[in-house]
Each structure stands twice: as C-alpha cells, then as structure tokens.
N, C-alpha and C positions, 0 to 999 in steps of 0.2 A: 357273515350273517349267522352263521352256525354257532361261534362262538359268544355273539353278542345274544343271541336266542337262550344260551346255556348259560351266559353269565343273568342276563336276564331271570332266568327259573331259578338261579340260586337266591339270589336278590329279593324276591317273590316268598321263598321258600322262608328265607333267615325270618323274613319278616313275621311270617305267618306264625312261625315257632317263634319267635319274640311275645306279640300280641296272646300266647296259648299258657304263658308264665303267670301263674297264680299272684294276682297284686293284691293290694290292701289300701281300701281307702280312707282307715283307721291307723294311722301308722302312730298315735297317741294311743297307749292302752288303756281298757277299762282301770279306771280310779279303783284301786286295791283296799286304801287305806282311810282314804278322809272319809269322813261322815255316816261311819257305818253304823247302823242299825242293830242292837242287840234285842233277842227275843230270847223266852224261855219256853220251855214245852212240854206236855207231855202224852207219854205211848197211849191213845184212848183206844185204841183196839188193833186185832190182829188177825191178820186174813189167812186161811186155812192154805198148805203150799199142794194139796189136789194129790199129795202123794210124791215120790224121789226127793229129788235136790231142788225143782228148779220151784220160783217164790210166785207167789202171787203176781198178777200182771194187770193190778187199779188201772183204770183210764179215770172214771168219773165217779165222783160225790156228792150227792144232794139231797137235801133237806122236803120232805114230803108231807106238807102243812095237815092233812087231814088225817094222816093215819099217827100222825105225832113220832118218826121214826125217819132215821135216812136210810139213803140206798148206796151201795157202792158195787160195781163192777168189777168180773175178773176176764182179760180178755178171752178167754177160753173158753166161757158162755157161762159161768155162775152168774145168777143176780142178790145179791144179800143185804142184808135189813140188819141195821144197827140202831139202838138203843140213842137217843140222844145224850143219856149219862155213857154212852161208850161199853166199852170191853167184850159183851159177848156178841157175836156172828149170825145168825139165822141164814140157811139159803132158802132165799125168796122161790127164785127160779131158776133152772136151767135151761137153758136156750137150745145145749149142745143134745137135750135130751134126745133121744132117738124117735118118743113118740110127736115132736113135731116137726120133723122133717129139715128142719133147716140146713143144720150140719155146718157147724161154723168153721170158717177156714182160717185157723190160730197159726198157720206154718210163719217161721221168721219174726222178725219184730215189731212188725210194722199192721200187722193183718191180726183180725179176732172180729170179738164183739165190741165196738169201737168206741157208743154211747146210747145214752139211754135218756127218755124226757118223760115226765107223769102231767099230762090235760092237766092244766088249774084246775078241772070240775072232778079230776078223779075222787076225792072226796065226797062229792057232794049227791047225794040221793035225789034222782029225780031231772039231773039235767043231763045236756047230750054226751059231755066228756068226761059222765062217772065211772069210774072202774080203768078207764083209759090211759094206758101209758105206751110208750113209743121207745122201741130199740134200732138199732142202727148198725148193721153187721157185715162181714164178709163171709161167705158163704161159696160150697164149694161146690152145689148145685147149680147148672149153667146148664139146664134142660129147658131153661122157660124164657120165652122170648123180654129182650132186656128194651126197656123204656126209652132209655140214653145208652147211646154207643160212640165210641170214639171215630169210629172210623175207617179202622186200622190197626196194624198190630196186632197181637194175642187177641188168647182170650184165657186168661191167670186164674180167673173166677169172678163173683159176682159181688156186687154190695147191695142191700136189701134194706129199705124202712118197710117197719114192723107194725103194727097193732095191737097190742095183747087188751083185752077186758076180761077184770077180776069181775068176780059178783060180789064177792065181799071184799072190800077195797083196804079191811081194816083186819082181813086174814092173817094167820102167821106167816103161810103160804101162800104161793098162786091160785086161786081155785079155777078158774076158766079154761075156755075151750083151746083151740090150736090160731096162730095170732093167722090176721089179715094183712096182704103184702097189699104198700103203696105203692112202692116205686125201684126200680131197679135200674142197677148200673153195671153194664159188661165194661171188665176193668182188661185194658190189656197189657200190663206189667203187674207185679207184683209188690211194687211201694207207695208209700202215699197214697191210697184209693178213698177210704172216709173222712172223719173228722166228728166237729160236737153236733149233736143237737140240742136245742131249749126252746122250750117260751119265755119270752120279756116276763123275769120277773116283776115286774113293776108297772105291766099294763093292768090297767081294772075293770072290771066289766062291762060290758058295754062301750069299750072304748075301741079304737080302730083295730088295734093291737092285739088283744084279747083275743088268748087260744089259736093264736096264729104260730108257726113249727118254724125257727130259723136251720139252718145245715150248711152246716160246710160241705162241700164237695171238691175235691182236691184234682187236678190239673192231669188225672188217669197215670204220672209214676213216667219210670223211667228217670231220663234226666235234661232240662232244659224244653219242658214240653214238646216234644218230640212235633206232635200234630197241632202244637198251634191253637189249642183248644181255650185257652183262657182267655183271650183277645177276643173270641171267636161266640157271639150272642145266640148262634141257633145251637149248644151245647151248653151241657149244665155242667161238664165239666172245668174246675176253675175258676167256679164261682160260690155266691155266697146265695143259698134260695130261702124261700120263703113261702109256706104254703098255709092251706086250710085243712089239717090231718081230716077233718069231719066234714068238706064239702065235696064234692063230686065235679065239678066243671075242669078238669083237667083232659087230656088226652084220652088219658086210660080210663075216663071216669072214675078212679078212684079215692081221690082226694080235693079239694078247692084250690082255687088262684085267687090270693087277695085283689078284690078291682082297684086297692090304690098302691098296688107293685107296679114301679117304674115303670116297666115296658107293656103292659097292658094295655094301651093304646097304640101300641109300636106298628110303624107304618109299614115294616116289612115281618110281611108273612113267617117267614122262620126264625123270628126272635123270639125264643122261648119267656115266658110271661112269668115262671117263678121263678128269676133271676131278680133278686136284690141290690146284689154289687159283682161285679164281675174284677178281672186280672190276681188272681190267686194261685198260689201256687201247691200249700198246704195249708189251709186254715183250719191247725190241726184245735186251738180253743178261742173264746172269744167270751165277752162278760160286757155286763151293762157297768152303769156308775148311778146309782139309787139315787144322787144329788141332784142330777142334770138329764138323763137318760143316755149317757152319751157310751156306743157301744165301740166296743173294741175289740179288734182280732191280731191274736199274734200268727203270723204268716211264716213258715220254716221255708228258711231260702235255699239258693240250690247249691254255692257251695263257698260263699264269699261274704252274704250280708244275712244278718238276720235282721226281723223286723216286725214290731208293734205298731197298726195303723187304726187310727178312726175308722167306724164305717157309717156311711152315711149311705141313705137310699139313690141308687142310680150311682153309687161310686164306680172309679174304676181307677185298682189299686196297683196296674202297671207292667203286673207281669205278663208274659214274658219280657216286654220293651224294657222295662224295667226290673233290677232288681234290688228292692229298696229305695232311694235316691239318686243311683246309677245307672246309666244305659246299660241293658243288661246285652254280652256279646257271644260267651260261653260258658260252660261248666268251670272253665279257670278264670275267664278274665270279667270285670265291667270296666265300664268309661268312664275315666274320672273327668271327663271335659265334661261340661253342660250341666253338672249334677240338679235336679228338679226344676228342668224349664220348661216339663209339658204343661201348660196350665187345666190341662184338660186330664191329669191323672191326680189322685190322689196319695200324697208323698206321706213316709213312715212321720210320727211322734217321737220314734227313738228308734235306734236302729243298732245293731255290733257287728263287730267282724269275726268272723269264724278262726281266724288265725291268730285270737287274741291269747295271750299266755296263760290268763284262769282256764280258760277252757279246754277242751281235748278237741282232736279231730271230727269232723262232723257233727259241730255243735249243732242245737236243734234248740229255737225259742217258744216259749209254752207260757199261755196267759196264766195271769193269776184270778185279781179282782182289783177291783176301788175299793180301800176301807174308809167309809164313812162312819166309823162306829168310836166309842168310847173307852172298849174294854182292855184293849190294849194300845195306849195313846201315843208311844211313840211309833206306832202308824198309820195313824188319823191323817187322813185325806190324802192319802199315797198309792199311786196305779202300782200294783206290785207285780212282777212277773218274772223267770227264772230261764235257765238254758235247762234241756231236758237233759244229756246225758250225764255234764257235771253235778248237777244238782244246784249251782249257785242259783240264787234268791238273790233278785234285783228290785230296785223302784225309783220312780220318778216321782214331782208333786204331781197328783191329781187336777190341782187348782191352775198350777204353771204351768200346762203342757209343752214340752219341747218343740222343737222344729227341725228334727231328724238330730240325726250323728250319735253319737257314746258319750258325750261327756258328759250329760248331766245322770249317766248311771250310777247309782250306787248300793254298795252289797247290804243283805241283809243276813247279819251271822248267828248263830245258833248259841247259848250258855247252857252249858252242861257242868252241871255242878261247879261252876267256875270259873271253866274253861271255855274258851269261845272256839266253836268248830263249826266246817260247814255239815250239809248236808250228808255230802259223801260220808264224812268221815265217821258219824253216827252209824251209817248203812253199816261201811265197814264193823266198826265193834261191836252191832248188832251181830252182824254173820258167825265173829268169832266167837259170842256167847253160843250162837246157836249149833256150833259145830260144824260152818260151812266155810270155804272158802273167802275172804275178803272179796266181796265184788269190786271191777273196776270202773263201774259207769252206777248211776242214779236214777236212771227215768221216773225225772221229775212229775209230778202232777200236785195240779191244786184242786180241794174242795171248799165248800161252805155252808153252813149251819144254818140253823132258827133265826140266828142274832146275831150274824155276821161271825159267827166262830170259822176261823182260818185253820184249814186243816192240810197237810202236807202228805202225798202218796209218794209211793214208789213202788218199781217194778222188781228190789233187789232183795230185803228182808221181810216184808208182808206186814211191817207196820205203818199204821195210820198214825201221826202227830198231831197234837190240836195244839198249833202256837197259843200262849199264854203269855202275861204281862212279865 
C-alpha cells in the first residue's frame, strides 16, 4: 500500500506540474505582414521629464470643449494644458502639491495619478458641473477609513476619486480650493489598483446618460485574484462602475447611483448598486464608438490572453472563470477545452496571446478608439488598439466585429521619412537625440482631439504624436 500511495503522489504530482506549463491557445501568430496600415505623424508636443533621466509618465489625453484646450496627465501628479495647435505645455495642476494633502503614490509602474475626467458642464456658467472635473489616483495616505476593502491581504495604499472645482474654468491655472474625496479603495498589493475614468462622450443633455462617471476598478493586484473579488457583486473591485459624481444617495452620501444601473433593484442586500459590468481584471482604458454607442474595454490579462471586450450594461466579462475565451485555471495555464460556452458570460471581440513573437514578456492590451472620421481615411471605421509595453498599434473593422481569437489583427506601422517603423523604434531614436539611453519598452497610450485627432503617448521620450494622413 505504501508503495502504491507513493507511486500514487508521484502520478498526482507529474500531473500537477504538467497542467502548471505555460500553453498557448494562439499557436497561429499575430499576422505580421498582410494588410498593414501606414500612418504618418507628427511630434505635437513634449512633456517636461520633472528633472534626472527618468520621462514623462502620460496615462490620459483629452479634449476639453469649453475651455478650447486639452489636457494631459503625468502619473506623478502634474496636470497640463495644451494648445489644440500643439507644442507648448502649461502645468494646470499639481496633484502631488503638498498644499492638498493627497500625496500621490508614483512608486513602481503601475501606481500614480492614473486618470482624469472634466463634468460636460465644466464650461458651462451657471449649471451644477461648472468648473468641475474629476482625478483618479493612488495615494499614499491610508489614515482615513476606505469605502471598498478587499478583505484581506495588505494594505499597499489607497486609490481616491477626486473633485477639484475651478472658478474660472477658462484659467491658465487651477484656481480653486483643496478637491473633495468620493470614494476610496484600500488596495492590498501594489499592481493593477485603478484604471480610466470618463463621461459618455456622446450622451446629450438630458438624456439618461448625461454627466454620469464610468471607472474602471481593477480586481485589487496581485495575481489571479487572489480573493475572488471580480465574480464577487458585493465588491467594486473587478468591475466596471458607474456613478452620479454630483448626487449624494450612495453609502457615504457623497456621490449618486444612477436608478437605471443594473443592479439597483438587486434582490440581495449586498450587491453593490454602482456596479455596471462585473468579471474584470484590469480595465486599465475603455472608449465609446460615436456611430453606434457601443463601448469597449481593453482588459490586461494575467499572463496568457489579452483581450478587447464589449461592454454592455449588466455584463459579466468572466474573469476570474475566465480568461478571455478560456477557462481560466492559473497564472500559467487556461483550458483550451470548452472555449466560450458559458452563455451567461461575455466573451472578448479580439483577443492575443502574450507569447506571441511581436511582443515582449508581459504584454499588456491598451484600448485605443473607433475612428469614425475622414481626416485620415485609411482608418475610417477601424477599432484601433495596441499592446502597452511593445508599443505595436493594432485594428480590427469597426463595422465587422470579430468573435474572439488574433486572426483578424492587424498592425498599424509608422512612415518616417520613408521608412516604416513601429512605435518603439521612434522612442528609441528619440532617446538617442536626447542623450539618453534607448529605452526597451513603450508604454503605450492613446488620446483624442476636437475632431477625432488620434494622438499617441508614451511613458519613454515625453513625446505626444498626432497620427496624420
């Protein structure tokens, strides 16, 4: 018996460490070659490097209708104001400023000031969301009791939505007082904790929509959701929320609950009400499609599938059970039996694998946008979206949406004087002008303009791109 016990646990064991072998359920690589996309570009402006070596650290870009000016982020707490003709910089705000107390927590790469969103009415004289705009941060103050807790685990720091009101909304600067905190999150690891916030470009006043705050909330870090929390409805962690920044019927009375968010009639008590879409794992950006309204979130997988999914109200996008199309089982493995047969989750539009050969280790998927626009045609009606570390730039049609897998990916390359490059490679010969090292990673990010002007960040040379025809 002893022996058959002992061969038994080996039997047990082999398998266990078999099932723990990082597979791939892309064994077709991303299409390299056919059908790519050439764009031209140019450097519309350049983020200040705060002093040493290291660059600017863009999350987000956008377009701010009343004051006629964008805004761009530096995760370390600048807020700055750019010219819609581009080139020079303004710092709007400083977040990190010592006189408002926040203290943003920049350590590593994944933690800062994460994103930022300005009320539709911040413009506007006279109604509730003038002057009003909303940041989104990690914070290294953890003295004040937290909204949403995990659990369990640490306590790494905090993530904080914000409130700031300008008086003059059309200032060079900030003018207002010390911002108002929404809602907090005790983070207990130290990765994945935020993600974007926005209003529906494209709702109009008085429509359901209108002045409503979407967020990503990421699944509290670690790896593999430790506690279970994205599956999990009475935790905002891991899902996608949805609030009223300027109503008050919440918990903490500080903010509103839209009444037509999904679970607002929810028949169990501890299902949190500003939950939109739940099973997320990092829904680190997300973008509408101005044709249809149809909204999208690219989800960073955990170490096997990345993935762009719909998001529809009351979704539920699978993680942890899933990751991407596949039963998800661990940090190395998914199930390639059964792929998309819970009819009760919502499965990716496109999806890759992390072990693909463009890419580097611990690829990370980062939305773009839907260009519905004209000005530059060869990518009219195309969902575009890239991996973060490499920098490659991808797209699907818009019109044709996929039904998961990589094969309908294709790149989208860069003309430089001639030459077709990608992103990296630009970073690179940037840094060499500038007298710094070649960086070996991109972190990717996208913005957009007035008029659908597509604009490309990165965390390596401190330049902003505005693709052009």
């Amino acid at each position: 018996m002893s022996f058959l016990r002992t061969f038994a646990s080996v039997i047990l064991a082999g398998a266990c460490a078999f099932a723990q072998v990082p597979n791939d359920p892309f064994p077709a690589p991303i299409n390299a070659t056919d059908d790519i996309v050439k764009v031209s570009f140019v450097e519309f402006a350049t983020l200040p490097d705060l002093g040493g070596q290291q660059p600017s650290r863009p999350m987000v870009l956008v377009d701010e209708p009343g004051t006629q000016r964008l805004f761009v982020n530096d995760m370390r707490g600048p807020l700055y104001t750019v010219p819609r003709g581009g080139k020079s910089v303004t710092l709007y705000l400083d977040i990190n400023d010592p006189r408002w107390g926040v203290n943003v927590n920049s350590s590593g790469n994944e933690r800062g000031f994460q994103s930022f969103a300005f009320h539709p009415q911040f413009g506007r004289s006279g109604t509730p969301g003038f002057g009003r705009f909303y940041t989104y941060t990690d914070t290294a103050n953890t003295n004040v009791a937290a909204d949403f807790r995990p659990g369990d685990g640490g306590h790494t720091h905090d993530t904080v939505l914000l409130e700031w009101t300008a008086k003059n909304p059309s200032a060079a600067t900030y003018d207002g007082g010390a911002p108002r905190e929404l809602m907090r999150f005790e983070q207990p690891f130290g990765n994945h904790n935020g993600g974007q916030i926005a209003f529906n470009p494209l709702a109009a006043p008085n429509s359901a929509d209108y002045g409503l705050l979407y967020m990503g909330a990421a699944d509290g870090g670690s790896g593999g959701d430790p506690f279970n929390l994205s599956q999990n409805l009475a935790h905002a962690f891991g899902k996608m929320l949805r609030i009223d920044p300027l109503g008050k019927n919440s918990a903490n009375g500080k903010y509103g609950i839209p009444k037509d968010n999904p679970y607002v009639n929810d028949n169990d008590p501890n299902t949190l009400a500003e939950i939109y879409a739940s099973g997320v794992r990092n829904p680190q950006r997300f973008a509408w499609d101005s044709q249809n309204g149809n909204l999208f979130v690219a989800d960073i997988g955990q170490n096997i599938v990345e993935e762009v999914s719909q998001v529809t109200k009351g979704a539920n996008l699978g993680w942890n059970k899933w990751e991407g199309s596949f039963g998800f089982i661990s940090r190395q493995a998914v199930s390639l039996e059964k792929p998309r047969s819970d009819p009760k989750m919502t499965y990716p539009i496109v999806e890759y694998g992390q072990v693909d050969p463009l890419l580097q280790p611990q690829s990370a998927v980062t939305m773009g946008m839907v260009y519905r626009r004209k000005e530059v045609p060869q990518l009219a009606n195309l969902l575009i979206f890239g991996d973060n570390p490499t920098g490659e730039v991808f797209y699907v049609s818009a019109d044709k949406l996929p039904n998961g897998g990589q094969d309908p990916i294709r790149r989208i390359l860069f003309n430089d004087k001639g030459e077709t490059k990608t992103l990296l490679q630009l970073i690179k010969e940037k840094n060499v002008a500038q007298g710094k090292t070649p960086s070996t990673r991109a972190d990717l990010r996208f913005g957009e303009g007035p008029n659908g002007e597509i604009f490309i960040l990165n965390k390596r040379d401190g330049v902003i791109r505005q693709i052009v025809k």
